[in-house]
C-alpha positions in Angstrom: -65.1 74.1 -23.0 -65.3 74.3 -19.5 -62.5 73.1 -17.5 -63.7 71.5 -13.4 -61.0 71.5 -11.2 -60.0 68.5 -9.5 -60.6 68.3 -5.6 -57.8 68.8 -3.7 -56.3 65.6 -2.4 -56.4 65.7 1.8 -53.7 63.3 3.3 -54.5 61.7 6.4 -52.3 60.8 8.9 -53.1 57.5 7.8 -51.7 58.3 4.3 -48.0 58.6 5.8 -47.9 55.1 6.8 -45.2 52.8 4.5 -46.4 52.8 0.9 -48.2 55.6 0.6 -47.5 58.4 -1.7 -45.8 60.6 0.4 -43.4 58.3 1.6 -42.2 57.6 -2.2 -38.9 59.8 -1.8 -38.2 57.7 1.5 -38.8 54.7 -0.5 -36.7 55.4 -3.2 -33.9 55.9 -0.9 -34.4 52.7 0.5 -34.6 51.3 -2.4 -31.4 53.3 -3.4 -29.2 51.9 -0.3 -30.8 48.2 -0.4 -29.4 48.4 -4.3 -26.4 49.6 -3.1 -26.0 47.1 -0.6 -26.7 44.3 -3.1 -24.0 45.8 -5.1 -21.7 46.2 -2.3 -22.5 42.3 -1.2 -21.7 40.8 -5.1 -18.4 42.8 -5.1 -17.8 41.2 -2.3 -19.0 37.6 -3.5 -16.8 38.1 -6.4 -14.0 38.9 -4.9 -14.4 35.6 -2.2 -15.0 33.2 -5.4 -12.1 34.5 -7.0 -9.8 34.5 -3.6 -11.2 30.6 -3.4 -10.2 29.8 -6.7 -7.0 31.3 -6.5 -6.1 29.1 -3.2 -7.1 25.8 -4.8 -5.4 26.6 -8.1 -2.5 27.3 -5.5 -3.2 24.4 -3.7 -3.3 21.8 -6.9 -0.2 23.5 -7.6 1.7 23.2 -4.6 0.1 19.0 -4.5 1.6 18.8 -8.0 5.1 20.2 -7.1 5.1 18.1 -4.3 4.0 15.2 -6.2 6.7 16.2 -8.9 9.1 16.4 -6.3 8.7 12.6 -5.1 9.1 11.6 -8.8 12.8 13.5 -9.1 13.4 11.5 -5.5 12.5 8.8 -7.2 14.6 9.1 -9.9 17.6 9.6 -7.7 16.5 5.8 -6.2 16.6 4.3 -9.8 20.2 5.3 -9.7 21.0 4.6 -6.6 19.8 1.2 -6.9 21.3 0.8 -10.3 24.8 1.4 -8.1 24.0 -1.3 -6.0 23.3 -4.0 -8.5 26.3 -3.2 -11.0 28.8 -3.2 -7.8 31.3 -5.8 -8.0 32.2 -5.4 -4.4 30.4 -5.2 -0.8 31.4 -2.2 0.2 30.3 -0.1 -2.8 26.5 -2.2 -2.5 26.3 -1.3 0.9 27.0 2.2 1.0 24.9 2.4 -2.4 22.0 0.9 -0.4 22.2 2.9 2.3 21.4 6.3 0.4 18.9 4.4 -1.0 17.0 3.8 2.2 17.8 7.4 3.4 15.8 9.2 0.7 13.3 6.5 0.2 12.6 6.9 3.9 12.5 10.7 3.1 9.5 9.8 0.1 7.5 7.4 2.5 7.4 9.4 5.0 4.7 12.0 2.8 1.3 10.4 2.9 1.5 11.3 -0.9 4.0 8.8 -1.8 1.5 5.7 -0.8 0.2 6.1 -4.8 3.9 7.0 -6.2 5.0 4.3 -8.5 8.2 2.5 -8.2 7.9 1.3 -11.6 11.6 2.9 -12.6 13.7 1.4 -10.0 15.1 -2.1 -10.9 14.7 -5.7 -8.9 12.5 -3.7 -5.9 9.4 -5.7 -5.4 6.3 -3.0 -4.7 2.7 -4.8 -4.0 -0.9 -3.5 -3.1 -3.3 -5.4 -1.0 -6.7 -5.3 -3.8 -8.2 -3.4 -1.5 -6.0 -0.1 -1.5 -5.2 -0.1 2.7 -2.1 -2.1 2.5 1.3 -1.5 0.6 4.8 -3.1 1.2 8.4 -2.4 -0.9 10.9 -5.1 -0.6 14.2 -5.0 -1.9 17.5 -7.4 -1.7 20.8 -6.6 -1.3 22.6 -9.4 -2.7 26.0 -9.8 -1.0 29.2 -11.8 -2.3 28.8 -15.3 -0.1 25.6 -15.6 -2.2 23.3 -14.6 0.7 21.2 -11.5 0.9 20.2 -9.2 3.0 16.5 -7.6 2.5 14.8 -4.6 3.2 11.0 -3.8 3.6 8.8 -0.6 4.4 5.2 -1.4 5.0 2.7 1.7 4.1 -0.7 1.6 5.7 -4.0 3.7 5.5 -7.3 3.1 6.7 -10.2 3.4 4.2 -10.8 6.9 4.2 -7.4 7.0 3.2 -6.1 8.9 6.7 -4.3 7.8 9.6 -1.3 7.2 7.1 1.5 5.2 9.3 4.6 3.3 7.7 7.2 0.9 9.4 10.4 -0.4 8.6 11.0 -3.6 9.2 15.0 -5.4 10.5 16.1 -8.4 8.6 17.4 -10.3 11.5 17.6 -13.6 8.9 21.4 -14.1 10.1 20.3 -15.4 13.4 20.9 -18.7 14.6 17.4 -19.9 14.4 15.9 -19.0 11.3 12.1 -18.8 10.0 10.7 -20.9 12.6 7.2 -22.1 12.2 5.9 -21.9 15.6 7.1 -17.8 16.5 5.6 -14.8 16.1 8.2 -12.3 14.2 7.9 -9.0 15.4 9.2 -5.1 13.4 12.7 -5.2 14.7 13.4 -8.8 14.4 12.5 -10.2 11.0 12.5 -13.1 8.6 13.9 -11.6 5.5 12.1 -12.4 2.7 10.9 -10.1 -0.8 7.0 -10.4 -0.7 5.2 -11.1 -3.7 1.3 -11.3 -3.7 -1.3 -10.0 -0.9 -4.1 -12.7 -0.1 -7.1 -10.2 1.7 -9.3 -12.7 4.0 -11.9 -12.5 6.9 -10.1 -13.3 9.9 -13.1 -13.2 12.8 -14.3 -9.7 12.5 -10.9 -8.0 11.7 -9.3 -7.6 7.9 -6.1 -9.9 7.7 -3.8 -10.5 5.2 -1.4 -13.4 4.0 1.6 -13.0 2.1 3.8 -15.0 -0.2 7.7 -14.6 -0.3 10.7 -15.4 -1.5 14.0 -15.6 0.1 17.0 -16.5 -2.4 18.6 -18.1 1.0 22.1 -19.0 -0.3 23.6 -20.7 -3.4 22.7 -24.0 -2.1 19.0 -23.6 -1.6 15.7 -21.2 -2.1 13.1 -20.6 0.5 9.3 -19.7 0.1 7.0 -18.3 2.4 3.2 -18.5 3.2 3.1 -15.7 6.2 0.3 -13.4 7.8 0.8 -9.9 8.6 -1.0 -8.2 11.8 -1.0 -4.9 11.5 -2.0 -3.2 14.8 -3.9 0.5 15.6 -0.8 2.2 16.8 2.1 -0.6 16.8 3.9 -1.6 14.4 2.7 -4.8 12.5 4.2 -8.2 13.0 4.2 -11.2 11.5 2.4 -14.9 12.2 -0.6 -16.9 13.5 -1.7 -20.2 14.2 -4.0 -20.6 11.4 -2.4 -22.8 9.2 -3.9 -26.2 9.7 -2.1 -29.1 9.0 -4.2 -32.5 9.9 -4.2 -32.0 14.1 -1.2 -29.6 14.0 -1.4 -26.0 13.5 1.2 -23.3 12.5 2.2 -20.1 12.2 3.6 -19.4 8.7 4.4 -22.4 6.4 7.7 -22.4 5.0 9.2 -24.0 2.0 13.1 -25.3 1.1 14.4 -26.3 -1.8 17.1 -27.1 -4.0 18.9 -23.5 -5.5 18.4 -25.1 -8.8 15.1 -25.5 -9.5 12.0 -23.6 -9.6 8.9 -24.2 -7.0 5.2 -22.7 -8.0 3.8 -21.1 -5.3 0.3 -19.1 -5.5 -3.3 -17.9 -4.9 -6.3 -18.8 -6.8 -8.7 -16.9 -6.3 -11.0 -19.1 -8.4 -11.3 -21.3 -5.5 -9.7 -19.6 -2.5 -6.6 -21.4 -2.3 -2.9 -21.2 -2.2 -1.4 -23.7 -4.3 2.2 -25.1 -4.4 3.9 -28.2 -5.6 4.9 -30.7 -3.1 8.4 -30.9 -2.8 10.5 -34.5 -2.3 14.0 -35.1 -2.2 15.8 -36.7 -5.0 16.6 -39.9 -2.5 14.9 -41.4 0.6 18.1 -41.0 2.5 18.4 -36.9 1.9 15.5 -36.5 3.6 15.9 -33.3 5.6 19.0 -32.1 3.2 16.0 -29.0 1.6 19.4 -28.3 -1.1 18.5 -31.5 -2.8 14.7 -31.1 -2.6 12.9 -31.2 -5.9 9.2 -29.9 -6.6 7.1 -32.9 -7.9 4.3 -32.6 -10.5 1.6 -33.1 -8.1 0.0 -29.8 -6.5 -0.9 -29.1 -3.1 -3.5 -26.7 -1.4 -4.5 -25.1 1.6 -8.0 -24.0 1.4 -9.5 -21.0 3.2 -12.2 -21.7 5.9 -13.4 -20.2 8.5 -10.3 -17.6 9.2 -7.9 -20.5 8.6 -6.1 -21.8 6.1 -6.4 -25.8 5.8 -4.0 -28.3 4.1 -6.8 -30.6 1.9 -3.8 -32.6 0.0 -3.5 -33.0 -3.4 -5.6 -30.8 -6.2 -6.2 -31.3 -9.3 -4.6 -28.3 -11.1 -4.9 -29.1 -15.1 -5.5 -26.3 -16.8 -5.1 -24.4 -13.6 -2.8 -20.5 -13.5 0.7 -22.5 -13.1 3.0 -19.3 -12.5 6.1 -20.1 -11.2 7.7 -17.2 -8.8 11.1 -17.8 -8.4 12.7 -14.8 -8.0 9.5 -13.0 -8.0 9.2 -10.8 -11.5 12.5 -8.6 -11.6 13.8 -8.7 -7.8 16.5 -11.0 -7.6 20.2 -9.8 -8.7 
């Protein structure tokens, strides 16, 4: 057999260009270093992913120690307030109370502590507005001339759930002129009263709310309150407006008195937007204006909701309607 030889293969200077056979062992090298590269940047990767997670698992830790943290404060309020309630005499209730308010000042003031629950600590009232922005604690400290005085933290967020900002508000209830009608209350100069229920409404174009309270006034008679808050970008909130429409006359909080003895329903149905209450009478024509010998009748009044106001329509019809009674409110009075 006879064996051709193959030509000789002539490289241009064409054939040097990228790709072409000669340049294989540059390739390769490049080849090796982008590998190595790759390699280099997925060690690095790696390591980032697992610095990352180790920060957030440090980070859920550190949110549930802190979290755990309010809960043993919390515990230390249950006690606290337990001290105050089984105290036979003033002194003891007072100094009780005022730990109390030191540490609990010391949980609100952590944005976390706007979801801790209070459920543990005896006779405090804790509500929520329905839509999560609003939340206000209200205790009593019942004192032995049968009066009280009360205490109240309100804890706001916007609804992003930032901007955190709580107030405290200064029962100023042993002044001579007491729950007036036509005055706007402001922070340092408050009502007194332990807040019950959060009515959210449309007030123009701005979020209001109206509250319900009790105040166990003194062993001759029991107050009830229909209020609005106004809660203010930077200020702290107070408390009244006139939108409480009674025929011609208008109001700023509608207030209720009654005898010590009986029980007064007073409430929102949200069925048909109204806060309902029985009217109360006096037992004789000639106590009229004596509020320790009113009596709530069995008919039921309303004030209706409309246009940003709340208007007195009279009697309602309220068979088979929600009668709860709140007086105390569930679990806050002594």
């Amino acid at each position: 057999m006879k064996l051709t030889k193959k030509p000789p293969v002539i490289y241009t200077q064409e054939a040097f260009c990228y790709g072409s056979r000669p340049s294989r062992g540059l390739e390769i090298k490049k080849n090796r270093s982008r590998l190595i590269r790759l390699e280099t940047s997925s060690t690095f990767m790696r390591t980032l992913l697992i610095s990352i997670s180790f920060l957030l698992t440090a980070w859920g830790a550190m949110g549930q120690s802190m979290a755990t943290e309010l809960e043993k404060k919390a515990k230390v309020l249950s006690i606290l307030r337990n001290d105050v309630l089984i105290s036979d005499e003033n002194k003891a209730r007072i100094e009780a109370n005022e730990e109390f308010i030191l540490i609990l000042e010391g949980i609100i003031a952590d944005p976390g502590s706007f979801d801790l629950g209070f459920d543990s600590i005896q006779k405090m009232g804790v509500v929520s507005s329905p839509d999560g922005l609003l939340r206000i604690i209200t205790w009593n400290l019942p004192l032995d001339e049968g009066t009280h005085n009360y205490h109240c933290y309100i804890q706001t967020r916007d609804r992003k759930q930032q901007n955190y900002k709580w107030h405290k508000l200064t029962d100023k209830s042993k002044s001579p002129v007491r729950r007036d009608e036509r005055k706007t209350y402001s922070a340092e100069n408050w009502y007194g009263a332990l807040y019950y229920e959060i009515i959210p409404f449309r007030r123009g174009r701005k979020d209001s709310y109206t509250l319900l309270g009790w105040d166990g006034n003194n062993v001759l008679s029991t107050k009830k309150v229909i209020d609005v808050i106004n809660l203010r970008k930077n200020k702290p909130p107070t408390f009244g407006a006139p939108i409480f429409k009674f025929g011609s006359n208008n109001t700023k909080r509608v207030v209720f008195e009654h005898s010590a003895e009986v029980t007064m329903s007073l409430h929102f149905d949200a069925r048909k937007n109204q806060i309902v209450f029985n009217k109360l009478e006096p037992t004789r024509p000639e106590l009229k204006g004596q509020y320790s010998f009113y009596y709530p009748s069995s008919t039921f009044q309303a004030l209706e909701l409309s246009k940003g106001k709340w208007v007195h329509i009279g009697e309602v019809d309220f068979r088979g309607g929600d009668n709860r009674i709140f007086n105390p409110p569930p679990g806050l009075q002594n």
